[in-house]
Residue, then its C-alpha position, 0 to 999 in steps of 0.5 A: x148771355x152771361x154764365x150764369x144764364x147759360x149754366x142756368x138755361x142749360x139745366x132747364x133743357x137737361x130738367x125737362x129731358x129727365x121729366x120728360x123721358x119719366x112721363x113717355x117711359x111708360x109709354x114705349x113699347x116693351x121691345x123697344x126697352x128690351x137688351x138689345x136696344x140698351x146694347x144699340x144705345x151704349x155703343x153709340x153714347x161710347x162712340x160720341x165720348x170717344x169722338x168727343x175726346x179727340x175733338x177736344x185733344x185736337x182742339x188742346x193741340x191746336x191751342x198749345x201750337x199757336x201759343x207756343x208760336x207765339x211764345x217763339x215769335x216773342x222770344x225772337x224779339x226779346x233782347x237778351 
């Protein structure tokens, strides 16, 4: 699939989770959209950012290490 289609798919996904997070809204019950869930549910959204962002670190670590590897191994053989 291209990036275009992906982007395009993926926007679809997030379209239709706002509508249908606008239609079931109405719907939950008031204790379950009172402060103490808004609390529960920043925690864990700041829990998975957090979580995300050193995945994505470990993985820009993991990236520059085997470049620069590779940058050694070809300075190596390089002639001077």
């Amino acid at each position: 699939m291209s990036g275009a289609g992906l982007g395009l798919v993926i926007f679809v996904c997030l379209l239709g989770a706002a509508v249908g997070s606008l239609v079931l809204h109405p719907r939950v019950p008031a204790a379950h959209r009172g402060e103490n869930t808004h609390s529960v549910v920043k925690l864990a959204i700041g829990m998975m950012v957090v979580m995300t962002s050193l995945v994505l670190s470990l993985l820009m670590t993991s990236a520059k290490t085997a470049f620069d590897q590779v940058d050694r191994t070809c300075a190596g053989s390089r002639p001077s």
